[in-house]
N, C-alpha and C positions, 0 to 999 in steps of 0.2 A: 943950048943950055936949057936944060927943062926946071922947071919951078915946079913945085907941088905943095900944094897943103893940103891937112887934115885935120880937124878939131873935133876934141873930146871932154864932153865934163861928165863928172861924177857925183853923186849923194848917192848915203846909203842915212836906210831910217831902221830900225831895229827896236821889235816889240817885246816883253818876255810876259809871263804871268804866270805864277806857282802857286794853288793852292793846296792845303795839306788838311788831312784827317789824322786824327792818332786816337786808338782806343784801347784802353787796356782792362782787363777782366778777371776776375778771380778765376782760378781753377776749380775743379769741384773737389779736390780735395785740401785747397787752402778754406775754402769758402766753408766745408763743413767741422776743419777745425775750429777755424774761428768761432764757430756757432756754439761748437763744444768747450769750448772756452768761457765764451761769455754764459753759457748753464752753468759751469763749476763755479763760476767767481760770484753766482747770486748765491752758490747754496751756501757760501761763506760768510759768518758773521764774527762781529766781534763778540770773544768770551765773555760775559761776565762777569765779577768779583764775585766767589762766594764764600760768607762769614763762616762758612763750616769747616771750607779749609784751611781755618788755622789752627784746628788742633791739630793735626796731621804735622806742624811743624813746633807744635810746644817740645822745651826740652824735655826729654823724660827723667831731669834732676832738678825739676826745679822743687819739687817736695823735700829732696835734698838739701836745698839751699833753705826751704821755709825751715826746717825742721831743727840745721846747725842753727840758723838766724835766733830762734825760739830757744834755743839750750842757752846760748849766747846771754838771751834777756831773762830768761830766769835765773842763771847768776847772777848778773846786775843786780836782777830785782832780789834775790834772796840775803845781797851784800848792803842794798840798802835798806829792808827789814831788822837786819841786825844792826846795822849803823843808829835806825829810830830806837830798837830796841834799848842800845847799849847809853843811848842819850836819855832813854826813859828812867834805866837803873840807877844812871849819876845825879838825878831828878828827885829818886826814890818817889815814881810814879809809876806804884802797881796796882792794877786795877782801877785805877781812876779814870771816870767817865771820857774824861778828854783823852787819853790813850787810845782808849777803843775809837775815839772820833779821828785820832792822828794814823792812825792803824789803818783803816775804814779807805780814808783819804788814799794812804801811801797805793794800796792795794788798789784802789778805782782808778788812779793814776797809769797804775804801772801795766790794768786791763785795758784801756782805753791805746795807750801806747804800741802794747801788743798787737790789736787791731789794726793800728793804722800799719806796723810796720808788716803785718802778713798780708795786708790789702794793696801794699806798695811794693811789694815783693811780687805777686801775684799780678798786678797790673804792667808791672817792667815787662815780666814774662810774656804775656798774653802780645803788648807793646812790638817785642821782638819778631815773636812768633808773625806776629800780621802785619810787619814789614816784611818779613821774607813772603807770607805768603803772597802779600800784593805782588814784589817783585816779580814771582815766579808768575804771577798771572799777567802780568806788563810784558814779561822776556817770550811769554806761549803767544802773546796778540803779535808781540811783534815779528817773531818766526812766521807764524801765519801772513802777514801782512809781504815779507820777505816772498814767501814763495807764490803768493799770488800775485806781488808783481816779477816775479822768475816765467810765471805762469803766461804771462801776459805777455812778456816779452819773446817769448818762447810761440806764443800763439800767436803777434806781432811779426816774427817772420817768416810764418808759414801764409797769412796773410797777402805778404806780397809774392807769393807762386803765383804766376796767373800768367794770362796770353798775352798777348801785343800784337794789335793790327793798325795797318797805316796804308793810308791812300794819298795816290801823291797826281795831280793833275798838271801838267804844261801846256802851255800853248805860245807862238813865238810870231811874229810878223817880222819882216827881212825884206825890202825894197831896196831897188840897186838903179842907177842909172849913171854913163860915165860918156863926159865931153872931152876930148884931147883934140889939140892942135900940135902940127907937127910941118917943118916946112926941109925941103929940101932942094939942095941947090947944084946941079948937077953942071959938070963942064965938061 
């Protein structure tokens, strides 16, 4: 009857190590829009307000409205004239120095009045006028502001066109060694 043995042992060791590169680069022609980009968006400023253009949005009735307004206050005034008047003749004050002072009065009254209400009239207008025109000068910045960032965004993804390069290094260690025992028994 034979006997036999064998013995065997094993380890393994295992190494790895990866280093990596990664570069990425404009193309030349993301790289020269972009360039061309950023010269358009200097030569962009903001509009200024200018006070001239608010004639361009006066109504062209508002002479209209002074004009009715004024007919208006000369009937008034020419109802109150006769109102002083007709209070003069129940008085029986004609010609008397205080009439022409009551007169005088009614009449500087009724010029002053005038004034103010054609200088109020004329200021509403003007008022109007240069609300719209601010708006319309707020609504042009902000369009502009609009397509310059369209501009941008637009010049943002030509931007990222470009290359991609990557470098990749391995290296690996692998040791092996192996003990077995084995026995056999033979009859």
């Amino acid at each position: 009857m034979p006997i036999g043995a064998s013995g065997s042992k094993s380890k393994n060791t295992e190494r790895s190590q990866t280093s990596g590169t990664q570069t990425r680069t404009l193309s030349d022609r993301g790289a020269g829009m972009l360039t061309d980009g950023i010269n358009d968006l200097r030569g962009m400023s903001y509009g200024r307000f200018d006070p001239a253009s608010i004639d361009q949005y006066q109504s062209p009735y508002t002479q209209d409205v002074i004009d009715a307004t004024v007919r208006r206050a000369d009937q008034g005034d020419a109802i109150a004239r006769n109102e002083q008047q007709d209070q003069f003749a129940k008085a029986g004050a004609f010609g008397d120095d205080r009439r022409g002072i009551y007169e005088a009065q009614l009449a500087g009254d009724q010029s002053r009045n005038r004034g103010e209400l054609i200088a109020g009239l004329n200021d509403r207008a003007f008022g109007q006028a240069r609300d719209v025109a601010v708006g319309e000068n707020q609504n042009a910045n902000q369009y502009q502001m609009m397509i310059q960032q369209l501009l941008a965004q637009l010049r943002g993804g030509f931007a990222n066109e470009g290359t991609q390069t990557s470098d990749s290094t391995s290296s690996g260690t692998s040791r092996g060694r192996s003990l077995g025992f084995s026995a056999s028994y033979g009859g």
